[in-house]
DSSP file (Angstrom, degrees, kcal/mol; ACC not computed):
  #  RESIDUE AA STRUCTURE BP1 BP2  ACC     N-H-->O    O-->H-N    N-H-->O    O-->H-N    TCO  KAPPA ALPHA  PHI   PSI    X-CA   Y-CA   Z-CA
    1    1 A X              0   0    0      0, 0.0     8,-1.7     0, 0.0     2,-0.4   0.000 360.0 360.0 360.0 120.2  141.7   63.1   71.3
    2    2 A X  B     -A    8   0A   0      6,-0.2     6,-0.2     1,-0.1     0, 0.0  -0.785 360.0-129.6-102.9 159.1  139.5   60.5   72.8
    3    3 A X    >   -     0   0    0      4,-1.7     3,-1.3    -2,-0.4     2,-0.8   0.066  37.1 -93.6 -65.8 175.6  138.2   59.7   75.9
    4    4 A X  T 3  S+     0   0    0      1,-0.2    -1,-0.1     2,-0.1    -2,-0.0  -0.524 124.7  57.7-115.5  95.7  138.1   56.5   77.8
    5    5 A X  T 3  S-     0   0    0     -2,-0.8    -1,-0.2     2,-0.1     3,-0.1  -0.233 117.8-117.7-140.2 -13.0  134.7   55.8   76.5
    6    6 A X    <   +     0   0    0     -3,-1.3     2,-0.4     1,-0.3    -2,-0.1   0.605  68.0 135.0  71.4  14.6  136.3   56.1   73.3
    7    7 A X        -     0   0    0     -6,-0.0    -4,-1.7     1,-0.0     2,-0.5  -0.781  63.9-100.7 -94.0 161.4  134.5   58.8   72.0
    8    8 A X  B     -A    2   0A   0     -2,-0.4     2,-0.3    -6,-0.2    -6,-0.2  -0.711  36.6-136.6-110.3 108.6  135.9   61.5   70.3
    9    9 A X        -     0   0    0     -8,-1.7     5,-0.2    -2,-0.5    -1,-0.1  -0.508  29.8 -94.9 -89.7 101.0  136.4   64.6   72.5
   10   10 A X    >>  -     0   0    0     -2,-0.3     3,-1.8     1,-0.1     4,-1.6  -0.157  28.9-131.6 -42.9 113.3  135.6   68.2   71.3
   11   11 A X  H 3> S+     0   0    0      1,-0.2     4,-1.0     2,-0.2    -1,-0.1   0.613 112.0  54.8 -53.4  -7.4  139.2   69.9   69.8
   12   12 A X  H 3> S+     0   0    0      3,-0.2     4,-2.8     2,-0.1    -1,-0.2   0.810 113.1  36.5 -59.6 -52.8  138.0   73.0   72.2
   13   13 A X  H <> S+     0   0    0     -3,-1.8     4,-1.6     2,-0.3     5,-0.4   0.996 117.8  55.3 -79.1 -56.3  137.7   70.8   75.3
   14   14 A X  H >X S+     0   0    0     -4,-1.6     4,-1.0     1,-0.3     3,-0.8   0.852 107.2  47.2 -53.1 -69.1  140.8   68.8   74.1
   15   15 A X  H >X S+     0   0    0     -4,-1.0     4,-2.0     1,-0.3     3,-1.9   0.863 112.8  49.7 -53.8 -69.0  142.9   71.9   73.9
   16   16 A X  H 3X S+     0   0    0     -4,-2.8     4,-1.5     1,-0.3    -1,-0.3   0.755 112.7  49.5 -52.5 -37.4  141.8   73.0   77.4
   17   17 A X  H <X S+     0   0    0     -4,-1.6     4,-1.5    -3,-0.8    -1,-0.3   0.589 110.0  46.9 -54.4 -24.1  142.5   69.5   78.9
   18   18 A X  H <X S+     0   0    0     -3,-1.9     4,-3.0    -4,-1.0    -2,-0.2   0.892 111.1  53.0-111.4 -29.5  145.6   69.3   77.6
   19   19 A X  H  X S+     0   0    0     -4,-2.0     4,-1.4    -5,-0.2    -2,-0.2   0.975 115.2  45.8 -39.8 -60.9  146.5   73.3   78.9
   20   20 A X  H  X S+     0   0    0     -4,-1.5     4,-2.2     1,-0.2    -2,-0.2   0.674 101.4  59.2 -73.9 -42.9  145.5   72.2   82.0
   21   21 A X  H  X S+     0   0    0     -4,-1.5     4,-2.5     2,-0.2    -1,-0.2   0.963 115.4  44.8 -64.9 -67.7  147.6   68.9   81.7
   22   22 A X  H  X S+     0   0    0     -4,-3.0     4,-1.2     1,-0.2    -2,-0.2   0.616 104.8  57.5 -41.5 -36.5  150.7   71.6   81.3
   23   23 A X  H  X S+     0   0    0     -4,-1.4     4,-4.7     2,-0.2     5,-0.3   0.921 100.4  53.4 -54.1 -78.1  149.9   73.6   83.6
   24   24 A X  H  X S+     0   0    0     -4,-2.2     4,-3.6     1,-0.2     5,-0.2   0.924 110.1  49.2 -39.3 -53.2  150.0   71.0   86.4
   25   25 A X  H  X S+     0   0    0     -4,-2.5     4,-2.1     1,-0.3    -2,-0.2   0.905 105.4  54.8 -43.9 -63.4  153.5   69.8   85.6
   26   26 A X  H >X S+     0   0    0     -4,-1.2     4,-3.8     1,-0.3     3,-0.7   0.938 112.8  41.0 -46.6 -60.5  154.8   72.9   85.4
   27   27 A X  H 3X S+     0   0    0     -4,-4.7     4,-2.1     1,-0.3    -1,-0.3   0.876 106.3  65.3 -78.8 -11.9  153.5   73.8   89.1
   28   28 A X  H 3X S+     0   0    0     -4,-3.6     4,-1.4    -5,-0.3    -1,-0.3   0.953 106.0  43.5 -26.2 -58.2  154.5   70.4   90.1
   29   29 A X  H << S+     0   0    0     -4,-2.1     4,-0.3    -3,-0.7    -2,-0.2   0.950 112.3  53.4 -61.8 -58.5  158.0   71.8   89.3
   30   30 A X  H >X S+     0   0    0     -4,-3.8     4,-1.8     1,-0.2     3,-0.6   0.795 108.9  44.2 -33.6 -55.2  157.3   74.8   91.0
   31   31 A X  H 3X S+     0   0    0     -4,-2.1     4,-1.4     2,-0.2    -2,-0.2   0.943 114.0  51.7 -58.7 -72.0  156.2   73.3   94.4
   32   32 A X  H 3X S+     0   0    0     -4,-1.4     4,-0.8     2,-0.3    -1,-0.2   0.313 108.2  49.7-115.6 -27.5  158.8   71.0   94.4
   33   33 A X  H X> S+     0   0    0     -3,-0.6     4,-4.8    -4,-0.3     3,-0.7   0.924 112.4  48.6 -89.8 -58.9  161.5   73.8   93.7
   34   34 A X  H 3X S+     0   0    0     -4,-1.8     4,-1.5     1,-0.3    -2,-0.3   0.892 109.7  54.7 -39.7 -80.0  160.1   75.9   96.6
   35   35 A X  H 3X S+     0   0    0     -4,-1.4     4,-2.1     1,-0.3    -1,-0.3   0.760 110.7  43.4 -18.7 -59.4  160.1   72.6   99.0
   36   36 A X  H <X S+     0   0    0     -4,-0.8     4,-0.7    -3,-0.7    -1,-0.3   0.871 110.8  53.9 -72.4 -41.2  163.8   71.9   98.5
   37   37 A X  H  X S+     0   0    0     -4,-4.8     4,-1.7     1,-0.2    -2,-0.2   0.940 109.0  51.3 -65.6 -27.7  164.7   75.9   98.8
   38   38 A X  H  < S+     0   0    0     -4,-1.5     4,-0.4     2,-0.3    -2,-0.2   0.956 113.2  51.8 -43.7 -68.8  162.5   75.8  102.7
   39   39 A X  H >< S+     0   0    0     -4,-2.1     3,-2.6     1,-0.3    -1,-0.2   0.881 112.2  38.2 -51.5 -70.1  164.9   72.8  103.4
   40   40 A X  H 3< S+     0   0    0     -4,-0.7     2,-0.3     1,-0.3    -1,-0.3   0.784 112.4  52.5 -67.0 -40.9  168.1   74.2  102.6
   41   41 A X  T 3< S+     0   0    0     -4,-1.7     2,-0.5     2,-0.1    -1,-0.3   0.314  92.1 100.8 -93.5  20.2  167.6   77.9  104.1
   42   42 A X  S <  S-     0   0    0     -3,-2.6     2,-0.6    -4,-0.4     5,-0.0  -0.907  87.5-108.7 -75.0 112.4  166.5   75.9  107.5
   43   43 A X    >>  -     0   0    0     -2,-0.5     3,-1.5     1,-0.2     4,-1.5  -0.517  17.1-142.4 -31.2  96.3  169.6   75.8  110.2
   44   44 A X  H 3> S+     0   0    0     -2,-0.6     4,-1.6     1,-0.3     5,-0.3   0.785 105.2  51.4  15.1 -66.9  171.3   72.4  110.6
   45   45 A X  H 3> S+     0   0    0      1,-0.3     4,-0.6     2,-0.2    -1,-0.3   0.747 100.9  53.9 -97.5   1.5  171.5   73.1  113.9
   46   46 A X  H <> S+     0   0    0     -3,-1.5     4,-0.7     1,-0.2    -1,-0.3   0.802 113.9  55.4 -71.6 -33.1  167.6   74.3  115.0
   47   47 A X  H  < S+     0   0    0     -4,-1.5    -2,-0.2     1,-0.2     5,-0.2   0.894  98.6  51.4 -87.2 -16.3  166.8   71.0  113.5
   48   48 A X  H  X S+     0   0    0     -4,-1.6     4,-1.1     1,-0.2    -1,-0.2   0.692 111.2  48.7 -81.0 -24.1  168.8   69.0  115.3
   49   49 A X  H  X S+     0   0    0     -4,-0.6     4,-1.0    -5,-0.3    -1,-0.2   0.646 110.4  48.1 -86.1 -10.3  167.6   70.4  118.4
   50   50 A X  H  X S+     0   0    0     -4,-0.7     4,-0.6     2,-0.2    -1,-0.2   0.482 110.1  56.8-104.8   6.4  163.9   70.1  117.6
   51   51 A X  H  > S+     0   0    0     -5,-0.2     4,-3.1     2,-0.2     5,-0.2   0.511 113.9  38.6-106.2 -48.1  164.9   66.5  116.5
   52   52 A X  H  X S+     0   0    0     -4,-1.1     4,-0.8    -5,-0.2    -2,-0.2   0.885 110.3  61.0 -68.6 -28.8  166.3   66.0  120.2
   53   53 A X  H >X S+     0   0    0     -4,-1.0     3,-1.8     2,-0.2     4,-1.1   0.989 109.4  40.3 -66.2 -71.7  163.5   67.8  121.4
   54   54 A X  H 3X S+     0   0    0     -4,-0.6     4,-2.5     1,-0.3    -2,-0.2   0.747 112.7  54.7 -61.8 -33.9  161.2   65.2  120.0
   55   55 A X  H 3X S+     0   0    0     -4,-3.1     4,-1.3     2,-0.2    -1,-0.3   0.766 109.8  45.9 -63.2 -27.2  163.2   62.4  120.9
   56   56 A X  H <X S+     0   0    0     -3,-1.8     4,-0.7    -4,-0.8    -2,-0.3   0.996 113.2  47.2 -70.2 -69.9  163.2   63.5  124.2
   57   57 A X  H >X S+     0   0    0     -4,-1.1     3,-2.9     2,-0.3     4,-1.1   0.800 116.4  46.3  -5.8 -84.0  159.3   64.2  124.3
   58   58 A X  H >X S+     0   0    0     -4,-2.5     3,-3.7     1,-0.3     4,-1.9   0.889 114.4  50.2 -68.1 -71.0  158.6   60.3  122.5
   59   59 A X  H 3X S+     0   0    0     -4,-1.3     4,-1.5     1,-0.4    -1,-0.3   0.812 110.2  51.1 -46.4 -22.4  161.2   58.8  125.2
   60   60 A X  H <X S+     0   0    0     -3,-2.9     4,-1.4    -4,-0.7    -1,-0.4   0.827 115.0  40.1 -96.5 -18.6  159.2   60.6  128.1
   61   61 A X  H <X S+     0   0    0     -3,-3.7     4,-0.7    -4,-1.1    -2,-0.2   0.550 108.7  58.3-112.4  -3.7  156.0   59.3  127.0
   62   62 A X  H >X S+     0   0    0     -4,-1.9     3,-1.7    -5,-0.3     4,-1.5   0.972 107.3  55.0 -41.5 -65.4  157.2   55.6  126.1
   63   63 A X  H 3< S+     0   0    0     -4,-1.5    -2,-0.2     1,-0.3    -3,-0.1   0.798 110.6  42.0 -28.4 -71.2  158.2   55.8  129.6
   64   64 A X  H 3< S+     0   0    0     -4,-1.4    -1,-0.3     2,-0.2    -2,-0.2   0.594 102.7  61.0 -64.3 -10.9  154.7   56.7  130.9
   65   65 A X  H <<        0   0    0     -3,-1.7    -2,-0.2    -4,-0.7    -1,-0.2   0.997 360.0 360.0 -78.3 -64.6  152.7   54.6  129.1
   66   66 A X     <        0   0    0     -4,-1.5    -1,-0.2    -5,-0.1    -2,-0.2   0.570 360.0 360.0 -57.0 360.0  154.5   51.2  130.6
């Protein structure tokens, strides 16, 4: 494996780089799985009120800034 200097990379270091490479992806996947299961086990309808909530809140401080 080379570098981008184009020198030629010790198969020790290579092989750790390229664990490491695997590694991320994998918890990429992980994170990613965890994020979608938080959405879905969230109530519909708590969010929709903390969504109203905020809309209410932004509408009440449009208001006061003008």
């Amino acid at each position: 494996m080379k570098t981008k200097g184009g020198k030629v990379m010790n198969p020790t270091d290579a092989y750790r780089k390229e664990l490491r490479k695997k590694e991320l992806k994998r918890n990429k996947k992980e994170r990613k799985k965890v994020r979608e299961v938080g959405i879905l086990k969230k109530d519909p309808e708590t969010l929709r009120e903390q969504i109203d909530k905020l809309e209410m809140m932004s509408g009440a401080f449009e208001a006061s800034v003008f």
